[in-house]
N, C-alpha and C positions, 0 to 999 in steps of 0.2 A: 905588483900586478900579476906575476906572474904564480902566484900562490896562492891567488885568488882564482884566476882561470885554471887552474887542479883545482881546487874546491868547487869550482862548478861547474866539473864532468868526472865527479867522484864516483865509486861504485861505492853489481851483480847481476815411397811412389815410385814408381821409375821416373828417373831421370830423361828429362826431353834431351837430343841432340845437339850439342854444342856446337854455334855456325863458328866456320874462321874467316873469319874478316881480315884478318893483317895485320890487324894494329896490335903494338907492344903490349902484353900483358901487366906490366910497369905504369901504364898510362895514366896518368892522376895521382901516383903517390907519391911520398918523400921521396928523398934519395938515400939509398941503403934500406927502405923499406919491399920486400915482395911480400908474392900474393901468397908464399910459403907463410911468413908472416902472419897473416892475416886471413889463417883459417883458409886460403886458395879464393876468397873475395879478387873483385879484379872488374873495371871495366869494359862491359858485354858480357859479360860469363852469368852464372844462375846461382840462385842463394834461398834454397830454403831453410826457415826458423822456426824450431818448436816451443809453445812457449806453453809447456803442459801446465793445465789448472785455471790458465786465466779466466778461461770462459763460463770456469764456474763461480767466478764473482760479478756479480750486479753491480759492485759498486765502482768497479773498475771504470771511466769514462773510455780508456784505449782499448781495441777491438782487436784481431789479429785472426787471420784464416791460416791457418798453417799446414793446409792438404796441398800448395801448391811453390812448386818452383817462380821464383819472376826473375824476372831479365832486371842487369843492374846495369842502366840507362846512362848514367853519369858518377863522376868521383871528383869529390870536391877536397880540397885542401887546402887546412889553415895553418901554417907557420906560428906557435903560441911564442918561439924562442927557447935559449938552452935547452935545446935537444929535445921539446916538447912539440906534439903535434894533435890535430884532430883531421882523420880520414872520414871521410862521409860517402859511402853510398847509396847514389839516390837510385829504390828499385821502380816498377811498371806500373805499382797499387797505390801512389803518392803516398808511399814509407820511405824511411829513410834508414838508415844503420849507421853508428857513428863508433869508430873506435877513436879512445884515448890511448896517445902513445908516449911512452916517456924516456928516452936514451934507446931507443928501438927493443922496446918491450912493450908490446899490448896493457893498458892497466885495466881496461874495462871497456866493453861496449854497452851501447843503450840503442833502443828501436823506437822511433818518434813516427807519427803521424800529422801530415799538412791536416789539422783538425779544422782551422779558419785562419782562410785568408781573407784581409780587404788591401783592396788597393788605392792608393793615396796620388793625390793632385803633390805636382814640387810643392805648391804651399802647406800643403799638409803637414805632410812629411818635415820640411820643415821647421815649424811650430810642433809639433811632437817630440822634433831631437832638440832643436835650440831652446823654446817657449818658456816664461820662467814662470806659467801657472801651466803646476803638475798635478793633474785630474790623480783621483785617488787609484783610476785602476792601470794609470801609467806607467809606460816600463820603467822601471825601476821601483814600485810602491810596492810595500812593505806586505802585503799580501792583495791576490788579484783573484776573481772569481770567476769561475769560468760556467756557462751554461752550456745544457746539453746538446748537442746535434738533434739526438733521436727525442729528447723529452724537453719541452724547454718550462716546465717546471721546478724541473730539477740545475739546480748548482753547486757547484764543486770549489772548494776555497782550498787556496796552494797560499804555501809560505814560504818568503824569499830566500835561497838558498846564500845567495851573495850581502858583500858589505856588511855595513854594521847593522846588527840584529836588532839595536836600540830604536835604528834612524827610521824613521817612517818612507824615506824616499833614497834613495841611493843611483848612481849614475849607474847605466848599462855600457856592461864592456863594447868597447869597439876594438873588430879585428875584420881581418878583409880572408877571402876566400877564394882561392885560385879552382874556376870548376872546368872540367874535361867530361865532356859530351860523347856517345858514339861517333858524333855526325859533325863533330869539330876538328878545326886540324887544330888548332891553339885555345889556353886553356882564356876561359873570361872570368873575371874580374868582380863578384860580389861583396859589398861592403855590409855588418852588420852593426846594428846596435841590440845586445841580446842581453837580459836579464836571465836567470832559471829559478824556477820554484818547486816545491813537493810537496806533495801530501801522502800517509799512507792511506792503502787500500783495505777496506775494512775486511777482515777475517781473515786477513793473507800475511806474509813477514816482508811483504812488495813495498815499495813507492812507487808513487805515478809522480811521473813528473812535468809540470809546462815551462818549457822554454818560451820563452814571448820577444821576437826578433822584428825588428825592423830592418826593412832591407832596404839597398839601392843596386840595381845592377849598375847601373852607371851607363847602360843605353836610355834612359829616361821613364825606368820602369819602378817604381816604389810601392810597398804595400808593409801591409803589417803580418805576420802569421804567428798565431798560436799554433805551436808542436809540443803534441802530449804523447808522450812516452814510458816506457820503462826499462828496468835492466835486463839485460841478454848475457846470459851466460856463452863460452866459447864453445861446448860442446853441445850447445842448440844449435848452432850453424852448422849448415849442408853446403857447402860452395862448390862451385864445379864451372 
């Protein structure tokens, strides 16, 4: 399992004033991980990312403004085991930033976008994770397609990065997510069910990628979200 989860988070202005609030700059991450680490990323602190070229591809579905600082809202953290981790921070613009860690070394970060949420009834949700008829564009099918935000003539077909490549349908990993807020004193508790897939970007040497997660906080909130991404290099990040 755990070979599987590295294969699928594989890799590639003036500054506003920093407030100080109090809270430890550690907040949300491993232990033995800092924000030295991690490009100076860090819970409440500011993160701009250049992602030069993107915007001159159409075909790209992910969008990304890179003139501005945003405030990094929350840090999520998922335990993968043996010395494996995934840090997420969630920034102001419903983006996200995710490094892969492995024996405390960065292996790659990737910058996702909440492209579509829907939100699921308990029965839903559970007939989506349990159900034994798997709609073709179910987490876990072998390829899912996704329509546009801005055009919805246009759609975009990702190919499953996980499982067997053969199998038309494969289980989505589950792993749970310990997330730390600004405005929390203790961290809560997200559970995923998360498939990923890619395609590349025409005329670029990029992939875009969709993760397709089902969630539970486990306060009685469920939904599905598509986050479409790409990779971030470490010297695109501005952290402060």
């Amino acid at each position: 399992m755990f070979n599987t989860l590295k294969a699928l988070f594989r890799a590639t202005t003036e500054k506003p004033p920093e407030p100080n609030t109090g809270r430890p700059v550690a907040a949300g991450l491993p232990i033995g991980i800092s924000q030295e680490d991690l490009e100076g990323l860090r819970l409440d602190g500011r993160v701009n990312i250049k992602l030069i070229g993107l915007r001159a591809h159409p075909d790209a579905l992910f969008r990304w403004n890179d003139d501005d600082y945003h405030h990094i809202a929350a840090v999520g953290h998922v335990d993968l085991g043996q010395g494996a981790h995934l840090v997420r921070f969630y920034l102001d613009n419903d983006t996200w930033l995710q490094a892969n860690i492995e024996n405390g070394q960065v292996l790659e970060y990737k910058l996702f976008d909440f492209y579509r949420v829907a939100h699921l009834s308990d029965a839903e949700f559970d007939n989506l994770i349990n159900g034994d008829d798997k709609q073709p564009d179910s987490i876990g099918a072998q390829t899912i397609a996704l329509t546009s935000t801005s055009d919805e003539e246009r759609s975009c077909s990702y190919q499953r990065v996980w499982g067997n490549a053969d199998s038309l349908w494969s289980p989505p990993v589950v792993f749970e997510e310990q997330v730390m807020t600004t405005e929390s004193v203790a961290a809560r508790q997200v559970n995923h069910h998360a498939m990923l897939y890619e395609r590349p970007i025409e005329g670029t040497e990029r992939m875009e990628y969709l993760l397709l997660s089902a969630e539970n906080d486990g306060e009685g909130s469920f939904m599905v979200v598509h986050n479409v991404g790409v990779d971030v290099a470490s010297v695109d990040i501005d952290a402060m």
